[in-house]
C-alpha positions in Angstrom: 3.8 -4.8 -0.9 6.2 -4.6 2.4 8.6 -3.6 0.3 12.3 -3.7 2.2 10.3 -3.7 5.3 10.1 0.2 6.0 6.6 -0.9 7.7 7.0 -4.5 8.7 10.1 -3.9 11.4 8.9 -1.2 13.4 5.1 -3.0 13.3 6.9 -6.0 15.1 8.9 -3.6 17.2 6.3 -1.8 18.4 4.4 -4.9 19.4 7.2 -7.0 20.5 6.0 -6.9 24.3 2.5 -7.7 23.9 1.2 -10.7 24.9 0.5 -12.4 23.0 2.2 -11.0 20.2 0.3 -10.6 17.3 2.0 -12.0 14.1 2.7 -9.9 11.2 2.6 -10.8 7.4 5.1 -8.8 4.9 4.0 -9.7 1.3 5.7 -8.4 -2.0 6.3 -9.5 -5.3 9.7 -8.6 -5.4 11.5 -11.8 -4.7 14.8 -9.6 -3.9 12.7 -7.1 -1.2 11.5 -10.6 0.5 15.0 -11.5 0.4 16.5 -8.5 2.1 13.4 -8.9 4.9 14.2 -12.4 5.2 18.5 -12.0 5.9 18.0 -9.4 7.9 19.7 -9.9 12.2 16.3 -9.1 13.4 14.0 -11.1 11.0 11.6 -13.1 13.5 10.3 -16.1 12.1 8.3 -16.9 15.5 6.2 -13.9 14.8 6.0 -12.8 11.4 6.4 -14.4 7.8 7.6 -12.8 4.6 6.5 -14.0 1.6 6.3 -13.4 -1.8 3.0 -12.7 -3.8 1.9 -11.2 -7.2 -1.1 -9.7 -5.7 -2.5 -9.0 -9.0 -2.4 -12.4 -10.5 -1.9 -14.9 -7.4 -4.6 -15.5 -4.8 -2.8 -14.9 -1.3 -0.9 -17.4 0.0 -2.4 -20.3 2.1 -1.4 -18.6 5.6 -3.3 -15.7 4.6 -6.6 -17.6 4.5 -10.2 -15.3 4.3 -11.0 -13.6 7.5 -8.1 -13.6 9.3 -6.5 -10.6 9.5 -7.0 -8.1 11.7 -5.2 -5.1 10.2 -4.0 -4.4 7.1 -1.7 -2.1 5.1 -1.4 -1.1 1.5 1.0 2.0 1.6 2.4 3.2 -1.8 1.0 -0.8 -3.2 -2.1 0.6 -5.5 0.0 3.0 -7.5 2.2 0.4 -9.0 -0.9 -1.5 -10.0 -3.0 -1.1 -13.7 -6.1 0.4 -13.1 -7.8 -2.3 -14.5 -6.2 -4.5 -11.6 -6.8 -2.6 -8.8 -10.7 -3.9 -8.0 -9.2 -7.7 -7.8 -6.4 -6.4 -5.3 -9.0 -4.8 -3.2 -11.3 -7.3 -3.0 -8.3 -9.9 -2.0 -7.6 -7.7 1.0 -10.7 -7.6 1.9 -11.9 -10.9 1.8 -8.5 -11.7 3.8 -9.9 -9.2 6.9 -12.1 -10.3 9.5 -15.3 -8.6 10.2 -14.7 -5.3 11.7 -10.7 -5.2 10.6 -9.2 -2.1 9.2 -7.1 -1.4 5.9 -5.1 1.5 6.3 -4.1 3.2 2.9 -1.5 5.4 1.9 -0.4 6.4 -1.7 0.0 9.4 -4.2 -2.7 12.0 -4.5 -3.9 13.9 -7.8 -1.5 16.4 -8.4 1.8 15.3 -6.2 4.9 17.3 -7.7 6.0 13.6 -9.3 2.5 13.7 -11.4 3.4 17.8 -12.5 6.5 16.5 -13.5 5.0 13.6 -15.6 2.6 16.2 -17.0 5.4 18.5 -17.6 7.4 15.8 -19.6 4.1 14.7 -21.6 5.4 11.6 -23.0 5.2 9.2 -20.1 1.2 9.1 -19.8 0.1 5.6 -20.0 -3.9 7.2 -19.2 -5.7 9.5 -17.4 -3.5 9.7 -13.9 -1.5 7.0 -14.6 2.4 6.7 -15.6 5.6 5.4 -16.6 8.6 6.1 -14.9 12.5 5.8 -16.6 12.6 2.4 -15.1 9.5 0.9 -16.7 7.7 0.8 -13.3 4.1 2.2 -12.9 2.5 5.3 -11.2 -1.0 5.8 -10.2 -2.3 9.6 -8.8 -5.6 8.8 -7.3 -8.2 10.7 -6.7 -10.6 10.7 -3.5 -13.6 10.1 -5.5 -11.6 7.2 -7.4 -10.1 5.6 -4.6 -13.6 6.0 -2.4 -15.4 4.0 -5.4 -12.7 1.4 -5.3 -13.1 1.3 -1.2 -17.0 0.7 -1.4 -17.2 -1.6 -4.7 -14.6 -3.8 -2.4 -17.0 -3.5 0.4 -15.7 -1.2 2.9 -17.1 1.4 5.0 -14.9 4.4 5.0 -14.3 5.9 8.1 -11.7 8.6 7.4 -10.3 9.6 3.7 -8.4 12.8 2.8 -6.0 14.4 0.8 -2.5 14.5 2.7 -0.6 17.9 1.0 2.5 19.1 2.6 4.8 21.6 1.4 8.5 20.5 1.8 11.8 22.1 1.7 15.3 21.1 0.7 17.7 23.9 2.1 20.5 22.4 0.2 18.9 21.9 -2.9 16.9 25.2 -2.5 13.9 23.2 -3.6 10.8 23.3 -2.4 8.3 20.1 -2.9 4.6 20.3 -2.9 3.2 16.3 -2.1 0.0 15.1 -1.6 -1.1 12.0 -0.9 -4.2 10.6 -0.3 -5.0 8.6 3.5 -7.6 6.0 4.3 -8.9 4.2 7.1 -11.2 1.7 5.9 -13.0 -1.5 7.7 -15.1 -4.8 7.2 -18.5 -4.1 8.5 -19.4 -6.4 11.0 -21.8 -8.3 8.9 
């Protein structure tokens, strides 16, 4: 979901002078993370809506109506979903793009340092890539042969999907994390 709105500010920033403006949609089923969007100074109701939405086991709501958005994001969204869900959420977004509109996806990669450390602790496997965390919420490592057979049975073309690995480094800490995430543009066909 849009989450505390890490993605949904600076999307209406950056398009604040077009004209006309498009209008963006932050959905979440956090009630507080809608909240927080929703009070904060810069929260424009002319141009964007927040709302909140159980992707898994709502349909989206009414202003989100099939083919009608142009671009979409799911960043760090799929992960927090059961496997067994993740086909419906797909096939919501993509029934809510127009024809030729993109998805662009973002979330963890098989073997991100978080999934070695899961491994490492061996008691917080739910299944195969997928985990608990110490506060009961969900993590998903995907694969690109997973996520590519998710992107197609939804009924997208795939027009770029890799592996995202960076090596990062915390001087103070004297840590240094290895991350990998996987990247997707995908898009309606046409027809």
């Amino acid at each position: 979901g849009c989450g505390n709105g890490s993605s949904f500010y600076p999307l209406i920033e950056l398009y604040k002078e077009l004209s006309p403006r498009p209008f963006v949609y932050g959905v979440d089923f956090s009630r507080s993370a809608i909240e927080h969007i929703q009070n904060k100074e810069n929260y424009d109701k002319d141009n964007s809506k927040a709302m909140v939405c159980d992707l898994v086991h709502d349909e989206l709501p009414e202003e989100i109506g099939e083919n009608t958005i142009d671009i979409a994001l799911l960043v760090f969204v799929l992960s927090a979903i059961d496997p067994s869900n993740m086909a419906t959420v797909m096939k919501k977004v993509f029934k809510s793009l127009k024809p030729g509109a993109l998805l662009l996806f973002r979330d963890y990669g098989l073997y991100d340092m978080t999934q070695m450390r899961f491994v490492a602790k061996k008691r917080r496997k739910i299944e195969e890539s997928f985990y608990v965390r110490a506060d009961g919420t969900r993590t998903y490592f995907f694969s690109l042969d997973v996520f590519k057979e998710l992107a197609t049975a939804a009924g997208f073309e795939i027009e770029k999907l890799k592996y995202d690995t960076r090596e990062l480094k915390n001087r103070k800490r004297m840590l240094t994390m290895y991350r990998v995430w996987v990247t997707a543009k995908l898009r309606k066909p046409l027809q």
